[in-house]
C-alpha positions as CSV (number, residue, x, y, z in Angstrom):
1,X,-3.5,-10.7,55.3
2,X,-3.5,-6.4,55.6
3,X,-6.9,-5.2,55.0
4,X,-5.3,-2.7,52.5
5,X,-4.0,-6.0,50.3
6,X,-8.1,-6.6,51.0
7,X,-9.3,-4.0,49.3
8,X,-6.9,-3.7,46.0
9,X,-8.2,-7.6,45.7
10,X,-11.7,-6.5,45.9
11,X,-11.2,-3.7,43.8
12,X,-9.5,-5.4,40.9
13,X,-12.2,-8.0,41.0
14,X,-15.1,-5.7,41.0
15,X,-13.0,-3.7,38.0
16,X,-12.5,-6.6,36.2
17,X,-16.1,-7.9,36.3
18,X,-17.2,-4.1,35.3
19,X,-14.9,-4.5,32.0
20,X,-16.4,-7.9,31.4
21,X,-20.1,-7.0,31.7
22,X,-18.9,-3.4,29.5
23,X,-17.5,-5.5,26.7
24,X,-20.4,-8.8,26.7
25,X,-22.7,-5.5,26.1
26,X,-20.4,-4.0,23.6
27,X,-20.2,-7.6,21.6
28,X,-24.4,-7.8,22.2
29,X,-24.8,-4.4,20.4
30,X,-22.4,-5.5,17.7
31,X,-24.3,-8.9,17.3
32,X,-27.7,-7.2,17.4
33,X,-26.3,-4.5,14.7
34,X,-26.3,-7.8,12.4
35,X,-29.7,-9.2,13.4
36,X,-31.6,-6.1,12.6
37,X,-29.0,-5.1,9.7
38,X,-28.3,-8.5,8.0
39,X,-27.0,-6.9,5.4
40,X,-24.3,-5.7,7.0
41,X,-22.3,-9.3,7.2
42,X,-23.0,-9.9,3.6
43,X,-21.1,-6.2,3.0
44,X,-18.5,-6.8,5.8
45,X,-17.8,-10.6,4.3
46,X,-17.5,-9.2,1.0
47,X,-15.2,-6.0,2.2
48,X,-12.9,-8.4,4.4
49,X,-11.9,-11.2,1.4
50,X,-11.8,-7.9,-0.8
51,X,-9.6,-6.6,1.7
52,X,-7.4,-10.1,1.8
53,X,-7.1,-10.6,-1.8
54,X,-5.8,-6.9,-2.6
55,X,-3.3,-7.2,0.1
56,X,-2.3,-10.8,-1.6
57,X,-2.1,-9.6,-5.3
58,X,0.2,-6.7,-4.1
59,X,2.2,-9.4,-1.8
60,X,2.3,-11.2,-5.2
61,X,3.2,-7.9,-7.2
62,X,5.7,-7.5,-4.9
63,X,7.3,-10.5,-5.1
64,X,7.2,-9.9,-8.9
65,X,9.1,-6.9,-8.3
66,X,11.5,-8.4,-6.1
67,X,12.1,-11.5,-8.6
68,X,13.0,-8.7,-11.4
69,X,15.5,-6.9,-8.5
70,X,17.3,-10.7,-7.9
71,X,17.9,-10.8,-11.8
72,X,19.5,-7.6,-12.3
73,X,21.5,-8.0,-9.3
74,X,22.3,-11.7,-10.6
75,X,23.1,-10.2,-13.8
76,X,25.6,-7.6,-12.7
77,X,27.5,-9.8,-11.1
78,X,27.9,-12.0,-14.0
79,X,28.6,-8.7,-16.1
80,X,30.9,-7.6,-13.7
81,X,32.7,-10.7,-13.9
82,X,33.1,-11.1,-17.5
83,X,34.5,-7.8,-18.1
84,X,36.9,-8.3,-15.5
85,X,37.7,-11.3,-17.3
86,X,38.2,-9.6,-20.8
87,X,39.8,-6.6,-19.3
88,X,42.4,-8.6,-17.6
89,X,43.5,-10.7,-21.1
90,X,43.3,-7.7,-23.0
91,X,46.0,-6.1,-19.7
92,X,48.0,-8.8,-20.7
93,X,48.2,-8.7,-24.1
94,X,48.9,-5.0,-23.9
95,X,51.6,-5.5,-22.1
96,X,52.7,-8.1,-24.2
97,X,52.8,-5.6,-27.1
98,X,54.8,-3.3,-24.9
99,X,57.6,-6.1,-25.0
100,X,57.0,-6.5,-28.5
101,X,57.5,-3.1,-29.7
102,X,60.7,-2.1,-27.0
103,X,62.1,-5.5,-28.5
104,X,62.0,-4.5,-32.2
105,X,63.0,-0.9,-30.9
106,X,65.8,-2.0,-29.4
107,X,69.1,-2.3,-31.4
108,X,70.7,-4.6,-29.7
109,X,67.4,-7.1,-29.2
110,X,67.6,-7.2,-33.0
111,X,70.9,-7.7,-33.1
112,X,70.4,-11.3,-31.6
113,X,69.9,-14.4,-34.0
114,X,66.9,-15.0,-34.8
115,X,65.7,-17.9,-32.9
116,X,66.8,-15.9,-29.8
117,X,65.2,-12.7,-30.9
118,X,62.6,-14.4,-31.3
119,X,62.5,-15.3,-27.9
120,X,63.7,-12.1,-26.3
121,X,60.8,-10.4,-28.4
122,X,57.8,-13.0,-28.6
123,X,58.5,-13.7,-24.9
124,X,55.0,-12.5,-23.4
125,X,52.6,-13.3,-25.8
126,X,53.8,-17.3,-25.5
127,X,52.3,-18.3,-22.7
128,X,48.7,-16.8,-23.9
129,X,45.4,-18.7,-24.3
130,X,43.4,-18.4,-27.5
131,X,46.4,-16.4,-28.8
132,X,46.2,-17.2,-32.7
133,X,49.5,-15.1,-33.2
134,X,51.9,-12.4,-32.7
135,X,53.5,-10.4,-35.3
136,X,55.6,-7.5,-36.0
137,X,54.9,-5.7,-39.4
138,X,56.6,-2.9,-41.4
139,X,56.0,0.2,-42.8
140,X,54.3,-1.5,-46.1
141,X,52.3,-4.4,-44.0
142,X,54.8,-6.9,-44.5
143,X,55.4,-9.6,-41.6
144,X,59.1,-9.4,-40.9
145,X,58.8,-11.4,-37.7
146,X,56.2,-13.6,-36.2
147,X,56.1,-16.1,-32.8
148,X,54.8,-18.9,-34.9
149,X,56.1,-20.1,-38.3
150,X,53.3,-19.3,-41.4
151,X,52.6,-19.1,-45.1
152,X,53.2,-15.1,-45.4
153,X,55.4,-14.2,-48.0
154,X,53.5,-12.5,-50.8
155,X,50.5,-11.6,-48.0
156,X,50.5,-7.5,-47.3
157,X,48.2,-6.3,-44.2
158,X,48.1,-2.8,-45.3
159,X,44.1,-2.6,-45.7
160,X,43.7,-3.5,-42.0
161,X,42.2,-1.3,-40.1
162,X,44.1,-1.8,-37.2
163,X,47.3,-0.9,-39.5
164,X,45.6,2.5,-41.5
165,X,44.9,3.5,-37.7
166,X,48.6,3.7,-36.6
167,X,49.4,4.4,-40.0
168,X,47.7,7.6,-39.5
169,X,47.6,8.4,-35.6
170,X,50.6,8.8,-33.7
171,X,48.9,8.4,-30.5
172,X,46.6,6.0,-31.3
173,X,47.8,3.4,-28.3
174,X,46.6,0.2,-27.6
175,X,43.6,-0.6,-30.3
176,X,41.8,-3.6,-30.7
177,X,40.2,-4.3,-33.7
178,X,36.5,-5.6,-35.0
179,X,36.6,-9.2,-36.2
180,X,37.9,-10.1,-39.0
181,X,38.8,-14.0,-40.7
182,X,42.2,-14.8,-40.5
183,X,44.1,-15.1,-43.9
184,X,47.4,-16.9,-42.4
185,X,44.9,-19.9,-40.0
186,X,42.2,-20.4,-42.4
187,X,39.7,-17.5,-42.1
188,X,39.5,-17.9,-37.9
189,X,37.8,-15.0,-36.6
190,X,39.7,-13.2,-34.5
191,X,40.1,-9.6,-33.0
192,X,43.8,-7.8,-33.5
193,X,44.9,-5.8,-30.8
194,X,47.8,-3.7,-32.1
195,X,50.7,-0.8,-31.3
196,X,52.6,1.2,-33.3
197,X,56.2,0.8,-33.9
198,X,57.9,4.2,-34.2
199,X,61.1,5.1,-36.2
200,X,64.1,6.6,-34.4
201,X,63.1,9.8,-35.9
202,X,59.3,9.1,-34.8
203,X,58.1,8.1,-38.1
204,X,55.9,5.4,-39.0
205,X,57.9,2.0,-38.6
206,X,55.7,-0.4,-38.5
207,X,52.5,-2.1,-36.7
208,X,52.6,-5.3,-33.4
209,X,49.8,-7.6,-33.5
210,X,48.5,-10.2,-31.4
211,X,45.7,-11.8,-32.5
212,X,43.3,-12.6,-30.1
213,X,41.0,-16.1,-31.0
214,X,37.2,-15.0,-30.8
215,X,36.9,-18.6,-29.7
216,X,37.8,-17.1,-26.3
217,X,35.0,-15.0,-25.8
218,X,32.7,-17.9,-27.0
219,X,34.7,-20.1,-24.6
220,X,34.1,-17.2,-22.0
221,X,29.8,-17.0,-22.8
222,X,29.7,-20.6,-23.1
223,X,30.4,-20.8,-18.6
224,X,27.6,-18.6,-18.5
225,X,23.4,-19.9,-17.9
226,X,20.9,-17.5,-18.6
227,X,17.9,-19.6,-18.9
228,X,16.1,-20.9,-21.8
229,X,15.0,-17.6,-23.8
230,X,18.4,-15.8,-22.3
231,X,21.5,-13.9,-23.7
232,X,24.6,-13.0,-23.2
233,X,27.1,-11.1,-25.9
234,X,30.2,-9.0,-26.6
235,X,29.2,-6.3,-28.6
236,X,31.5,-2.8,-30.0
237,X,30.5,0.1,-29.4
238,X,30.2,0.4,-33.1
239,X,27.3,-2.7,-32.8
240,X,29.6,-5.1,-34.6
241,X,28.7,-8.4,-32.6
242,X,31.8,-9.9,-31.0
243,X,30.4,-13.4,-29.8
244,X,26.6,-14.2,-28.5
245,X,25.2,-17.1,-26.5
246,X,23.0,-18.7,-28.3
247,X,24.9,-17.3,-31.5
248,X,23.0,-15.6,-34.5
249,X,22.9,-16.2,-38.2
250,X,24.6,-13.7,-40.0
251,X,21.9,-12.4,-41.3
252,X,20.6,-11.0,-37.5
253,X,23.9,-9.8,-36.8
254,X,23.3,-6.3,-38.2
255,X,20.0,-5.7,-36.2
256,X,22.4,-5.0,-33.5
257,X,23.1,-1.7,-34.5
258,X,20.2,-0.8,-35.5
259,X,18.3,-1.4,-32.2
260,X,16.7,1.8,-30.4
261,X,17.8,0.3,-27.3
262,X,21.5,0.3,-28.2
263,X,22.2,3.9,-28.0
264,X,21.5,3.0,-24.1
265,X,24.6,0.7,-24.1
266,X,26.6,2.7,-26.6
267,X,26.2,6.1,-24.6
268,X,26.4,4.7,-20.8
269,X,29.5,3.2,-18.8
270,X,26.5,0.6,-17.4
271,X,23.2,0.0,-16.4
272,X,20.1,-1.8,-16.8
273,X,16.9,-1.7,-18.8
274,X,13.8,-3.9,-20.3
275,X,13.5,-4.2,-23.7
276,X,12.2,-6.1,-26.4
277,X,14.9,-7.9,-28.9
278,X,14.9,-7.0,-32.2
279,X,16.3,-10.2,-33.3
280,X,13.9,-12.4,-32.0
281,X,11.4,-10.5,-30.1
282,X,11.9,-11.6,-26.8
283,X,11.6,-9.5,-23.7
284,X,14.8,-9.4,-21.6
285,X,16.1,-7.4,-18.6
286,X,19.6,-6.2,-20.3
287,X,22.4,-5.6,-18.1
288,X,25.4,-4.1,-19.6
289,X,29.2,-2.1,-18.8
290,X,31.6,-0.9,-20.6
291,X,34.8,-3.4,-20.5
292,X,37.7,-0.6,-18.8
293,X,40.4,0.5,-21.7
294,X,38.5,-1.7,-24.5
295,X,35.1,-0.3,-27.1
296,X,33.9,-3.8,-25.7
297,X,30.7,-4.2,-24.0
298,X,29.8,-6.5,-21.9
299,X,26.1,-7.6,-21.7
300,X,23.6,-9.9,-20.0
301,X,19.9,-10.6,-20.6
302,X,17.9,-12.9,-19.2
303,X,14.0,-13.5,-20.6
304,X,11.7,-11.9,-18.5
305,X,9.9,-15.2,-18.9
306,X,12.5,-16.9,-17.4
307,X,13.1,-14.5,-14.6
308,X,9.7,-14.8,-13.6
309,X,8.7,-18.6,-14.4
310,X,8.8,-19.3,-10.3
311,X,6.7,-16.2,-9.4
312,X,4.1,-17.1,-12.1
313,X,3.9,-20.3,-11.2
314,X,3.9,-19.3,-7.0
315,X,1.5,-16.6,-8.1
316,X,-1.4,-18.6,-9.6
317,X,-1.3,-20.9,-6.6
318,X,-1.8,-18.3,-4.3
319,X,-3.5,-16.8,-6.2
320,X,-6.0,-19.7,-6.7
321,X,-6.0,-20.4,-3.5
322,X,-6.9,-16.8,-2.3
323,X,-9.8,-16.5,-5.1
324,X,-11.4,-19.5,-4.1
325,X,-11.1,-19.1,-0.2
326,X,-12.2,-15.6,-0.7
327,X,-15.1,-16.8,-3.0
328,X,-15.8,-19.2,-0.4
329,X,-15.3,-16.4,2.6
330,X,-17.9,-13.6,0.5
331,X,-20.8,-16.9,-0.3
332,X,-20.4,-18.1,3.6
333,X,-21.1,-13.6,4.8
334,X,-24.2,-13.9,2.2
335,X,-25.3,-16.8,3.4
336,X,-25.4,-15.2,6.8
337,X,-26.5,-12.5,5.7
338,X,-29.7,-14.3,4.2
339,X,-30.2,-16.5,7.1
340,X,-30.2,-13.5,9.5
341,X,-32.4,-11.4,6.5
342,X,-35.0,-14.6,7.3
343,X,-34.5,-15.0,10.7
344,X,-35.2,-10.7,11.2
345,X,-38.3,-11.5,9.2
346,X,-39.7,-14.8,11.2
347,X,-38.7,-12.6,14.5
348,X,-40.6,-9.3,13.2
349,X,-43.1,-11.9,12.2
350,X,-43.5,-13.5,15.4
351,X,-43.1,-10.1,17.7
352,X,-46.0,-8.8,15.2
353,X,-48.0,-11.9,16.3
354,X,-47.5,-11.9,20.1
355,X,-48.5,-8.1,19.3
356,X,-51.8,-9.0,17.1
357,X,-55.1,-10.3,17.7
358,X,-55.7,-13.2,15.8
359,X,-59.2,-12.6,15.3
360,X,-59.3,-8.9,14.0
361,X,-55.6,-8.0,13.3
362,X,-55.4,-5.1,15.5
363,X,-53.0,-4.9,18.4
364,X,-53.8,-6.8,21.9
365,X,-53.5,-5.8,24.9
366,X,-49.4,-6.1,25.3
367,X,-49.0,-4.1,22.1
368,X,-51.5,-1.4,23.0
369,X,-49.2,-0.6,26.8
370,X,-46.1,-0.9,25.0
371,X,-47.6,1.8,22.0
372,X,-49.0,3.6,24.8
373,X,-46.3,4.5,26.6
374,X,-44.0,5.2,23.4
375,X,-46.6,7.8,23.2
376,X,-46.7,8.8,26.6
377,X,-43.0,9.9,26.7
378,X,-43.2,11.8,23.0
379,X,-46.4,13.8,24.5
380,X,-44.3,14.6,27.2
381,X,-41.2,15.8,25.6
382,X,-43.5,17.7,22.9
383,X,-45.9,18.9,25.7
384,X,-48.8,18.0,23.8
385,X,-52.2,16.3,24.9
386,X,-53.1,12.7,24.7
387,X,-57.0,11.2,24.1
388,X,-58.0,7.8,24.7
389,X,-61.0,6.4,23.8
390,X,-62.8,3.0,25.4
391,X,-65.2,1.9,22.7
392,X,-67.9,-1.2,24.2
393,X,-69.9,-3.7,21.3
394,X,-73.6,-2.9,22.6
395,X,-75.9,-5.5,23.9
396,X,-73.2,-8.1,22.3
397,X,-73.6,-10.8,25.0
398,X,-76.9,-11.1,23.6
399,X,-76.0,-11.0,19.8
400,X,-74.0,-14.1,20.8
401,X,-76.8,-15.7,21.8
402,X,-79.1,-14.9,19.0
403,X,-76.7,-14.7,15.9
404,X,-73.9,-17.8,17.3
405,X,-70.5,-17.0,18.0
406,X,-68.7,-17.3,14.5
407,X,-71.6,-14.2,13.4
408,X,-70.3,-12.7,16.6
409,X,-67.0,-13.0,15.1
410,X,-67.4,-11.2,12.4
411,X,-69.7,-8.6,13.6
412,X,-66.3,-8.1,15.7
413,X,-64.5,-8.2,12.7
414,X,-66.3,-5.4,10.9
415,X,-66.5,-3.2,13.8
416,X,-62.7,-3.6,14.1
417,X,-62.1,-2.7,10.2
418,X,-64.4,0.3,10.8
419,X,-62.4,1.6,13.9
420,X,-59.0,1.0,11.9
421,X,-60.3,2.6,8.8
422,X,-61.1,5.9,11.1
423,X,-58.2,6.1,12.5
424,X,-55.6,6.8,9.8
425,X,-52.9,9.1,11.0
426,X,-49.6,7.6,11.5
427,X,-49.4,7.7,15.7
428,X,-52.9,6.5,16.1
429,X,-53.6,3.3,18.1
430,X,-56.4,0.6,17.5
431,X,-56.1,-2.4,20.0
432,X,-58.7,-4.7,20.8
433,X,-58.6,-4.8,24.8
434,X,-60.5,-7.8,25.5
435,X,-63.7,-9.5,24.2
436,X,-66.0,-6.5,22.6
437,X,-64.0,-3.9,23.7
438,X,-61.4,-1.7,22.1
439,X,-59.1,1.3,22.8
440,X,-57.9,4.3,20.7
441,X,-55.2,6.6,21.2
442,X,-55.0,9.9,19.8
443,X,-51.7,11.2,19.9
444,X,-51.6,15.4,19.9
445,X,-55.7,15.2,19.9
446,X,-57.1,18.1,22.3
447,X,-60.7,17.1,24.1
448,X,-62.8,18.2,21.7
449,X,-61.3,16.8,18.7
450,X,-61.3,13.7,20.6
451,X,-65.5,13.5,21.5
452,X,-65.5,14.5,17.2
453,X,-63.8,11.5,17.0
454,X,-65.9,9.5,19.1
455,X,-69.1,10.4,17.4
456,X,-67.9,10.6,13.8
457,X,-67.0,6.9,14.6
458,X,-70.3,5.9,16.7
459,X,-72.2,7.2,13.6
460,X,-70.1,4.7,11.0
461,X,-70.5,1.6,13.0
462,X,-74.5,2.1,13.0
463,X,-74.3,2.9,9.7
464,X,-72.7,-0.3,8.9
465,X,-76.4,-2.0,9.4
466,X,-75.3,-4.9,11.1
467,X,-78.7,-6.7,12.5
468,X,-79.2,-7.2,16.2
469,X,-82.3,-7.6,17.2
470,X,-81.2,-7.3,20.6
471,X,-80.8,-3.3,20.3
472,X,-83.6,-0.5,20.7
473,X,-82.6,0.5,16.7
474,X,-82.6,-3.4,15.6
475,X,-78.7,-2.5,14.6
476,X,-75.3,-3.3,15.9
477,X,-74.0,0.0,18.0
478,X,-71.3,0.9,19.7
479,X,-70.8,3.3,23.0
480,X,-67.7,5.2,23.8
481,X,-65.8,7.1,26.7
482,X,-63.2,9.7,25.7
483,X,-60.4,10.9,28.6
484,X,-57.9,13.6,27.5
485,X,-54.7,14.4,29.5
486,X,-51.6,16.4,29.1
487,X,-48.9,13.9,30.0
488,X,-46.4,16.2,31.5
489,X,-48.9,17.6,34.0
490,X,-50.6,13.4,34.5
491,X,-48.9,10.8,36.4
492,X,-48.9,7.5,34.1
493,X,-51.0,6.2,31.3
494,X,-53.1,3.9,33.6
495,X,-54.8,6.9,34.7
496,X,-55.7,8.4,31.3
497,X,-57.1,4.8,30.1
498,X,-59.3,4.5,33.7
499,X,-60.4,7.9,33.0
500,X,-62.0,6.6,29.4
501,X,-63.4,3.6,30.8
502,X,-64.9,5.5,34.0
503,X,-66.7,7.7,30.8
504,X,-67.4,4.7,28.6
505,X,-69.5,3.3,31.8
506,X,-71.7,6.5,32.0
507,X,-72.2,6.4,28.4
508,X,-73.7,3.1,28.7
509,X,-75.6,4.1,32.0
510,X,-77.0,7.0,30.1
511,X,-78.5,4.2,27.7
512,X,-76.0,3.1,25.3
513,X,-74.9,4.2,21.6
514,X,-73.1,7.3,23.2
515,X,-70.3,9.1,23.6
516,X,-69.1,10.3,26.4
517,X,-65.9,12.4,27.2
518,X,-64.8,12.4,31.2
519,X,-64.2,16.3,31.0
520,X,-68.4,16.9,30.0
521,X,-69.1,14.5,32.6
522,X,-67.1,16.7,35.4
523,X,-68.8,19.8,33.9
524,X,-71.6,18.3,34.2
525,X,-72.4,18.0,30.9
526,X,-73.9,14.5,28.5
């Protein structure tokens, strides 16, 4: 194998163990984050199922959204399709008229006998569904010739309003009337559509009906499901109800009208809006359009309810689900979040204890190097002096002896508290170094305010009285050796310490209950 191909090998490897150790580190500092912040899962826990169930409930929203979409495209179709439907009967039936009215103009069409004419004239409008009848009237609303035989002899149309519009109007065209009951088949609703029969002089002649069954249009809503709560309708732009699906009493009908939400319909070729019935209070998405060449609309309205019966029912599902896992996710991170709150406290606990001295509660011997040299290196950055005193329990081997161990204990004890209770600024140290002796640390203390120290706190521990007969004043006492340094001109803090207990043993040659600082000592001073 080439050397080069080697070396890439032993490159990647070495790279790829670099990445591994970089990112075990990165994952150590994030776990530790947790251990000394324990909050912190509790809040993260909570923030991620936050974070889930917001993004669900506007999934879900969403989905509500898109269910509403799906309706009114559903329901365009459907409109679209009925006025298709409508537009192309009321097509035929125009055209049907056409034939109507170039038959009675035409001389020689009424020239025929009558069952031909009849024939020749009625011959579009026979083959028509839901076609009640076809008639041609004259100029006083008389029927003078009709497809289908009827009682209609002493019966005058003239108050129509289909025939007082072409009466009147010239132009009028194709018009389709509003509903009216039928007075040749037994009041049957129906709609006339109509044209007018000129004169050869272009006079009023007459009037051509066909009359259009509104059976058809309930025939034509009947094909069409939209839900339980739903409608669908043919309405004039006037409001006059046409047919409906379910049907209303005719006492609702003229609410119609007088809807707010009409003039929408009523001023608009088509569109789409939510509103609120007026009939019956239910909230539907309308769709509507204009039926081409008719004052017919065309409308659809589903129940919101309906529309969105399958998202409601999807939603509280997920919904549920995502609570309750969520719930479960945020109890879980505080759960954490309290066992690694107690296991912080148990581990301070215990790194306080390896730190302690179980008999006086100061710091032992580990705790006292690792304070030391925290205080070491912030001496050195701030360039400021550091004192340490060695302070040695006088004649205490024999206080044992006389006074018993557990009295030895506490005389330890109370020269302990004395020490602490001098020593109050934040940085200072108290540890108890072994048996009866202890250190202190004076962060930022110069050598004289140091040897203050020293004798300040000789004086309280005689003072405390404690009874040892062992000792030239009959009293516990204390001697102490004071060392001051400036740590960025020293080497270590081994040095600093040897140099207090170097003094502390000439304060005890020089006869005990002392204090001795090294610097007096090289001066040659007591």
């Amino acid at each position: 194998m080439p050397a080069s191909l080697n070396a890439v090998r032993k490159t990647g490897r070495v790279v790829s163990r670099r990445l591994l150790r970089r990112n075990s580190t990165a994952a150590m500092r994030f776990a530790e984050s947790f251990s000394r912040f324990p909050v912190l899962a509790g809040l993260l826990g909570t923030a991620i199922a936050i974070s889930m169930a917001v993004l669900s409930f506007a999934a879900l929203w969403q989905g509500r959204a898109q269910a509403l979409q799906n309706a009114h495209f559903a329901s365009a179709n459907l409109v679209a399709t009925l006025s298709a439907d409508i537009a192309r009967n009321v097509e035929a039936s125009d055209l049907s008229l056409r034939t109507i009215v170039s038959g009675v103009q035409n001389p020689a069409v009424m020239a025929l006998p009558p069952d031909l004419r009849k024939l020749v004239v009625f011959d579009g409008a026979t083959g028509m569904n839901y076609v009640g009848g076809a008639f041609v009237m004259n100029r006083e609303g008389r029927i003078v010739l009709e497809r289908d035989p009827s009682q209609h002899a002493d019966l005058l149309f003239d108050d129509r309003d289909y025939f007082k519009i072409h009466a009147g109007q010239r132009d009028a065209g194709l018009f389709i009337s509003g509903p009216y009951a039928s007075r040749l088949r037994k009041g049957v609703t129906s709609l006339a559509m109509s044209r007018r029969i000129d004169a050869p002089d272009g006079s009023f002649a007459g009037v051509a009906v066909i009359a259009l069954n509104v059976a058809y249009f309930n025939n034509l809503l009947s094909r069409v499901n939209v839900g339980h709560s739903g409608s669908v309708f043919i309405v004039q732009q006037d409001g006059v109800m046409i047919a409906r699906k379910p049907a209303l009493r005719p006492d609702e009908a003229g609410y119609v009208a007088k809807s707010p939400s009409f003039a929408l319909m009523k001023d608009a070729p088509s569109g789409s809006y939510i509103s609120s019935s007026p009939i019956d209070g239910v909230r539907r998405l309308y769709t509507f359009q204009h039926v081409p060449g008719t004052h017919l609309i065309a409308a659809v309205a589903p129940a919101e309810n309906d529309v969105l019966a399958a998202w409601r029912q999807r939603s509280i599902v997920i919904g549920g689900l995502t609570l309750m896992f969520g719930g479960g996710f945020v109890i879980i991170s505080w759960l954490l979040a309290i066992s690694l709150r107690s296991r912080a406290i148990a581990q301070e606990k215990l790194q306080r204890l390896a730190g302690t001295d179980a008999l006086t509660g100061l710091f032992n011997r580990r705790a006292l190097d690792r304070r030391l040299d925290e205080e070491w290196r912030r001496a050195r950055r701030a360039d400021q002096p550091l004192s340490a005193l060695f302070v040695d329990v006088d004649y205490f081997k024999l206080y044992n002896d006389t006074y018993g161990h557990a009295m030895g204990d506490d005389a330890l004890t109370a020269v302990a508290d004395c020490i602490q209770n001098s020593a109050k600024r934040p940085g200072d140290i108290v540890a108890r170094y072994g048996g009866e002796e202890f250190v202190v640390v004076l962060p930022g203390t110069a050598a004289n305010g140091a040897f203050t120290f020293a004798e300040r706190l000789r004086m309280k521990v005689e003072g405390l009285a404690i009874a040892n007969s062992a000792a030239p004043k009959g009293v516990l006492t204390i001697s102490i050796g004071c060392a001051t340094t400036s740590p960025r001109l020293a080497d270590n803090a081994l040095k600093l310490l040897n140099g207090a207990d170097s003094a502390l043993y000439l304060a005890k040659r020089a006869g005990r209950n002392r204090a001795v600082h090294e610097d007096s000592v090289a001066s040659g001073g007591a």
